[in-house]
N, C-alpha and C positions, 0 to 999 in steps of 0.2 A: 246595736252596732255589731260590727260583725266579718267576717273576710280576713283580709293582709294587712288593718290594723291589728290585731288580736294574734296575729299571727307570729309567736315567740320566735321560731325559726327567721324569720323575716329580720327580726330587730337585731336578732345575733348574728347574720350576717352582716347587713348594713352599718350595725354602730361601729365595725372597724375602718367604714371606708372616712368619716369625718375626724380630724384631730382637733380634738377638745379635751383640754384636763384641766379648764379651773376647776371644778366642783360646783360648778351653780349653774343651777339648769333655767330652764324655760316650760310654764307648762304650756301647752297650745287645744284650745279650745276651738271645736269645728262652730263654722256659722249657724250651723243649726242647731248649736247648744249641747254636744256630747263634747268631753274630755276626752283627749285621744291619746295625748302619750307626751311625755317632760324629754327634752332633752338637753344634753351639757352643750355650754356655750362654751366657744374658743378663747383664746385670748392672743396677746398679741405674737407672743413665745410660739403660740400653736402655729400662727400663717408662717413665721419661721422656717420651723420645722418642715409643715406639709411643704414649701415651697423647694427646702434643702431636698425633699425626697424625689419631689417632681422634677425637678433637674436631673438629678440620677438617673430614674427613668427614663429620661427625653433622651440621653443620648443615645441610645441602645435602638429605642424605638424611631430617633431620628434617620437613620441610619439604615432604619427598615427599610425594603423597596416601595413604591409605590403600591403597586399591584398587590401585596402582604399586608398595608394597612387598608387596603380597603376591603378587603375580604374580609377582613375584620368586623368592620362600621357593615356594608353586606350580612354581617352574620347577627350583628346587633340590630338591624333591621325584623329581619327574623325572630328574632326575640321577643322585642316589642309585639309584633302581633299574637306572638302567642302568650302573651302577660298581657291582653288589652283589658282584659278585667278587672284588676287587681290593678290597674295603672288607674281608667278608667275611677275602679271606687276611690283611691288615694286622691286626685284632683278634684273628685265630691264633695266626701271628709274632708278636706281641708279648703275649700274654694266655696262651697257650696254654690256651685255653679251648675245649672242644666247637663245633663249627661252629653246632648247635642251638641252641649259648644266644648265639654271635656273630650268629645269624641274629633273635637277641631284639631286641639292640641296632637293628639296621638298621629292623625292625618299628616300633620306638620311636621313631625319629625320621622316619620317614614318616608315622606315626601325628602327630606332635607338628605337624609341617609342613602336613597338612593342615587338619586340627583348627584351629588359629588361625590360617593364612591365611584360613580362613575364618567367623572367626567373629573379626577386626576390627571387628564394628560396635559391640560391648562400648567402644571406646577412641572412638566417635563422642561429640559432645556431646549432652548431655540437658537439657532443660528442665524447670526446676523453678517451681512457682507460688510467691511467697512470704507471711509469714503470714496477707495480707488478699489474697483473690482479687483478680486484677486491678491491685491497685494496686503489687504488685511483683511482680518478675520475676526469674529467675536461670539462669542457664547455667553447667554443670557440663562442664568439660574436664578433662582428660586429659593431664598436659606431661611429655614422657621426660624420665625426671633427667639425663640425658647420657649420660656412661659407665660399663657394666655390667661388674666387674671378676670372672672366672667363675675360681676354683681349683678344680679336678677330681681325681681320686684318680683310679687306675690298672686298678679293677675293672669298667669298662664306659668306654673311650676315645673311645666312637662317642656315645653314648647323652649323656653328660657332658659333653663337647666342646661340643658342640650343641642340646641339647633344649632345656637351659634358655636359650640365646643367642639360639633360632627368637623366641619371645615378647617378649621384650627387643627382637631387630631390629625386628620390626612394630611395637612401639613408640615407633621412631622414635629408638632409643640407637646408640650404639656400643658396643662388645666387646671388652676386652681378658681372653685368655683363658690361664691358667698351668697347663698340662696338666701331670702327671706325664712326668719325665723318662723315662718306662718306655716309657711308653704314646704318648710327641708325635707318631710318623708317623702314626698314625690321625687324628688329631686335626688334621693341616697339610693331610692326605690331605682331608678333610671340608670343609673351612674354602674348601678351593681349588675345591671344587664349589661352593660359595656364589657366591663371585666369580664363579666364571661361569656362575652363574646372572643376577646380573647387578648384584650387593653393588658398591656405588662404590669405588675403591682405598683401602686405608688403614681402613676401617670396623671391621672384625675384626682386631685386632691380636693378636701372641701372641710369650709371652718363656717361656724353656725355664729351667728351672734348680730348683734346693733352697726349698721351699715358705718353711722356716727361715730364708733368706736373702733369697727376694726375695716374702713374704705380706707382710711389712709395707710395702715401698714401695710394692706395688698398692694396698691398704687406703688407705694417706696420699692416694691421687691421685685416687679413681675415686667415685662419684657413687653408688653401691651394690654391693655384693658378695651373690654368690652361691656359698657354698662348701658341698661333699659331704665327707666326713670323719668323724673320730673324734671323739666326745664331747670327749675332751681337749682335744684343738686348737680345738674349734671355742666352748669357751669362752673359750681366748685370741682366736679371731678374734669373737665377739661384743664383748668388753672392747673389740680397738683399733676396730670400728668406731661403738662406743657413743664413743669419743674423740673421733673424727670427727664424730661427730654424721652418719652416713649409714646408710642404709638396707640389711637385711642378711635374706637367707634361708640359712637352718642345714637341711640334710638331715645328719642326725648318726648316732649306733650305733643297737642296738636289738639288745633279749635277745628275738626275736619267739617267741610260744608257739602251738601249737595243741592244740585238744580235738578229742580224740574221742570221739562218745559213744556210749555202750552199742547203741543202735540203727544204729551206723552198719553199712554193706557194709564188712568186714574189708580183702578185697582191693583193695579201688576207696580204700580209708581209704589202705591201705599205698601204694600207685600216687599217690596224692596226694603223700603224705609224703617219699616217694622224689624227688620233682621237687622238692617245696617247700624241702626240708634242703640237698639237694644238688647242685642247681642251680648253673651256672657254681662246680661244685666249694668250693658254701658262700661265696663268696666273694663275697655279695650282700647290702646292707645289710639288705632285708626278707627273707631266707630265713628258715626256719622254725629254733630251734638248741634249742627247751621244745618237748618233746611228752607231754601230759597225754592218758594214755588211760583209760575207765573199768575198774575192776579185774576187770567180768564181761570183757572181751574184753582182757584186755591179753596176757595169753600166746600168744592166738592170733593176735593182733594181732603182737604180737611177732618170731613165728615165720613170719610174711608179710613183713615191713619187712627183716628179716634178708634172706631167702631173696633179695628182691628187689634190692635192695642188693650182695649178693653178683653177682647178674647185671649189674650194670650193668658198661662196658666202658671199657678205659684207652685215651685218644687221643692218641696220641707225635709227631702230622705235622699239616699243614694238610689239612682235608678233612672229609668228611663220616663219620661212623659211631660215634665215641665218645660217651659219657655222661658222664664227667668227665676230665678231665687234670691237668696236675703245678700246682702253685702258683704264684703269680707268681714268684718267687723261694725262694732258701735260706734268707734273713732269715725270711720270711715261714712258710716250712713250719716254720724254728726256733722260731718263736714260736707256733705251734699244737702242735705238739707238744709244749712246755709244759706244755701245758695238759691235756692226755692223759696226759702222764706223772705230773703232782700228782694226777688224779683217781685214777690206776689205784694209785699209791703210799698213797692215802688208801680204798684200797677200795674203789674200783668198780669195776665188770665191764663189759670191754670183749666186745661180741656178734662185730661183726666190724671190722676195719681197724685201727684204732691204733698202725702202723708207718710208719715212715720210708722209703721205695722212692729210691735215688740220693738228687737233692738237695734234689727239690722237691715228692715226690709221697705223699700221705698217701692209702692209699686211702678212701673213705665210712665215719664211723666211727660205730657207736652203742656208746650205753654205757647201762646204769643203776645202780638206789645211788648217785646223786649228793647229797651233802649240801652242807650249807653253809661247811662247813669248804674245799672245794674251790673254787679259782679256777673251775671252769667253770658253777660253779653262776648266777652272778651275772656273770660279767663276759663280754661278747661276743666267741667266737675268729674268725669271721669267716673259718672253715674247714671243711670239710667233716665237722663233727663235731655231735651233738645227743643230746640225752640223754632220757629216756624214761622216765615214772614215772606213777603210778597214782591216781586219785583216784576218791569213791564217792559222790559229788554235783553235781548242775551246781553251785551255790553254791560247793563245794568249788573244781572247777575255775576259777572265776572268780577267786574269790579269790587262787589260786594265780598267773594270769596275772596277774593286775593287784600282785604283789608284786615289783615290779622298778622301778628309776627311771625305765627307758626306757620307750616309749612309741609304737615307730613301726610296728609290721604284728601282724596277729594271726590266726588260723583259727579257724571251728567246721566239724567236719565231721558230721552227721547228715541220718539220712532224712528229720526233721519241721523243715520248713524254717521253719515258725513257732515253735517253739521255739530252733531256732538263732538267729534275728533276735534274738527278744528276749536269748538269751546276749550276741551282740554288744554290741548295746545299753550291754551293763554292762560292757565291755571296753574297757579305758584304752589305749588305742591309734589312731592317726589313720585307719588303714585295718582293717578287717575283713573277710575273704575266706571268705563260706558253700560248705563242698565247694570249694575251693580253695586252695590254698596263698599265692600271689600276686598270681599272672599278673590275675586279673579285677579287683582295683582298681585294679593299674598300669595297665592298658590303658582304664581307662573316663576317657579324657583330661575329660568333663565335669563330672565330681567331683574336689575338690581333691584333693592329696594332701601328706603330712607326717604331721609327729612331734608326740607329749605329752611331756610334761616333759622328762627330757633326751634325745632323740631328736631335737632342733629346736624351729626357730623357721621362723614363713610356710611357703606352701605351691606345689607344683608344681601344675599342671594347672588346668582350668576358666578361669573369666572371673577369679578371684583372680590365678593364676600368670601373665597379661599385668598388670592394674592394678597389681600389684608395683611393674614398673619404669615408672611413673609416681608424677608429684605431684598431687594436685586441686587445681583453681583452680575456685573461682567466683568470678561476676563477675552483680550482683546492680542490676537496674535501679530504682529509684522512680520510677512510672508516672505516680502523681498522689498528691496530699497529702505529707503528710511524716509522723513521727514526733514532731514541735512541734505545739501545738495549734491548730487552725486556726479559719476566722469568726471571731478575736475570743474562741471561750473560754478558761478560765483553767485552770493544770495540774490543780486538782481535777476539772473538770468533763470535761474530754478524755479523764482518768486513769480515771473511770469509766465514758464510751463504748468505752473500749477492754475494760475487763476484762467490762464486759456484751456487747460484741461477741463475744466469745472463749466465755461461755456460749452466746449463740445457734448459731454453727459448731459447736459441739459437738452441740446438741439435732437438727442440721439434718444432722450425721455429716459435715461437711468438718473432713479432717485437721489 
């Protein structure tokens, strides 16, 4: 081991930017079995504090103009590519995740940092006419709600840390951010390139510790939450922020499906699939974990996903050349394997993978025969595993995707891209990717992105994912006359200049 772990300077910066002083730390163990570094956990006094200071902060920097905070996030752009190494090893070390899909992460947040530094003029004020030309007026602003309180999961620490905090800062908030205890050097790592980019002290705050322990004192104090997560929890975190009465985006599960359809390219279908399932080793809210293929190609389909799957490579170190690696954890590969072992107990055929390798490594696993009777049918493992079954219609296939609560990524893969559109179309899900598994709605930052039913609430990306964390104010001038009747008439006689005022706009096509 070796780099920006080991790196004393690194840690003496960083340990200032989190507030924690119980005294009891966390050690954190990489998936590939090295010890990396103990850190102190927050308590509940700490969110306090960090939040008292973020506040301070916000006002100064709310205050900033537009064009000044984004030169900022611009200059922390900048940054980021020249630390992609050292970010890069940090989302290894701790994720043990393929360098490929660490290099996803980094991609996403320079994408994100661009993307709405430049395109701040969404949060400019706009002029509205009001219902009588002329004689009123309005102005439509923009007010950061204060402070943006970000709970992150452990499967992308760069990406989570950050992406959703980039839109929030240019809005003129503060940040208090509660990283997974797993994953927080990426995260302090990231946070310390802001600042010196040029973020005011105190602005991005962050407290280490058990979601269970300290999600509810962020939620009580912060101004809107943005949480990534599990369905489960993220209904309890809707409840306390519904208490609160503050504003909240939910990126949650998702059972994602794709089709394939009888006309597709076999091999180029499989080479999809292979990325889109197993990806950061399944461990991605919108991978792929349904794959419906039509029953004329499913065998050979089949015998291509396999073969391919099989090729893909195990990666044990920091570096570049593997296709997937070990799990976050033991916890974590225990709980996928569960789900393997009920399916295969209940009669399903496992093609390739469905073992356990040491403590944390499952290799790519498909199955098919999945019923209903089987946890994996219905419930997200959120692992390197996806199941594979056959249908003899597009209607068929639709219907099948769209039978699940969740709601948040979906595929069609065919050659007749107007017939895939329209399959979309009918697919319950926030994103849909033609010939792709993913990658192409995550990355088109100008379309929103999110979850149907239980997969979330609000959305990332486009001119939505900054007005988020915002309030609207109008502020609404009377030019001349009033809403009283004026010259001397009487409410009958006003009552009716107005409502034949209202037919003539109309005949005359003003809105």
């Amino acid at each position: 081991m070796a780099g920006v772990i080991e790196d004393l300077n690194y840690w003496w910066r960083v340990n200032r930017l989190a507030t924690n002083t119980t005294g009891d730390y966390i050690t954190i163990t990489s998936p590939y079995g090295d010890k990396l570094y103990s850190l102190e956990l927050s308590s509940e006094s700490d969110i306090s504090t960090a939040i008292h200071t973020a506040k301070a902060a916000q006002v100064a920097w709310g205050s900033l103009g537009l064009r000044n905070r984004a030169r900022v996030i611009l200059r922390f752009h900048d940054l980021v590519l020249a630390h992609k190494d050292e970010l890069l090893d940090l989302i290894q070390w701790e994720t043990g995740k393929p360098r490929r899909d660490a290099n996803e992460e980094l991609l996403d947040v320079m994408l994100n940092a661009r993307y709405y530094a430049r395109h701040v003029g969404a949060l400019k004020d706009r002029k509205h006419s009001g219902v009588f030309p002329l004689l009123i007026s309005a102005i439509e602003r923009h007010v950061p709600v204060g402070v943006v309180g970000i709970i992150a999961p452990w499967n992308y620490p760069l990406t989570l840390a950050v992406s959703d905090a980039i839109p929030a800062l240019l809005a003129g908030n503060a940040v208090v951010l509660k990283p997974d205890p797993l994953t927080s050097a990426t995260a302090l790592y990231v946070i310390d390139l802001l600042y010196r980019a040029g973020l005011p002290e105190g602005l991005f705050g962050v407290v280490i510790g058990d979601g269970e322990k300290l999600g509810a004192p962020l939620i009580n104090q912060v101004n809107f939450l943005m949480f990534t997560g599990s369905t489960k929890v993220g209904r309890v975190v809707a409840a306390q922020c519904g208490e609160q009465l503050i504003g909240t985006a939910l990126e949650l599960g998702g059972k994602n499906a794709m089709i394939i359809r009888a006309d597709s390219d076999v091999e180029k279908a499989a080479e999809i699939a292979t990325r889109a399932c197993f990806g950061n080793t399944g461990q991605l809210c919108i991978s792929i974990e349904r794959l419906y293929v039509h029953e004329s190609i499913e065998q050979t389909f089949l015998e291509s996903f396999v073969r391919k799957t099989r090729a893909m490579t195990y990666q044990d170190s920091v570096g570049w050349g593997g296709s997937f690696g070990p799990l976050i954890s033991p916890v974590h590969a225990a709980r996928v394997m569960a789900f393997i072992s009920d399916a295969r107990d209940k009669g399903a055929k496992i093609h390739t993978g469905g073992e356990l390798a040491g403590n944390a490594t499952i290799a790519p696993t498909i199955m098919t025969g999945v019923t209903e009777q089987m946890n994996v049918c219905r419930d997200e493992t959120f692992g390197p595993v996806v199941a594979v079954s056959a249908f003899s219609s597009d209607s068929e296939a639709i219907g099948l995707v769209n039978d699940s609560e969740y709601g948040l990524n979906a595929s069609v893969i065919s050659k007749n891209r107007k017939v895939a559109l329209a399959i979309a179309r009918e697919l319950h899900a926030g994103t849909v990717n033609i010939n792709e598994g993913y990658a192409t709605a995550w990355s088109t930052l100008g379309s929103p992105m999110g979850g149907f039913g239980a997969s979330g609430l609000g959305r990332r990306h486009a001119v939505a994912g900054i007005l988020q964390y915002t309030q609207s104010q109008t502020i609404a001038t009377q030019n001349a006359l009033g809403f009283g009747p004026p010259f001397g008439l009487n409410d009958e006689k006003w009552g009716n200049l107005l409502t034949a005022s209202l037919g003539v706009m109309k005949k005359i096509g003003w809105r």
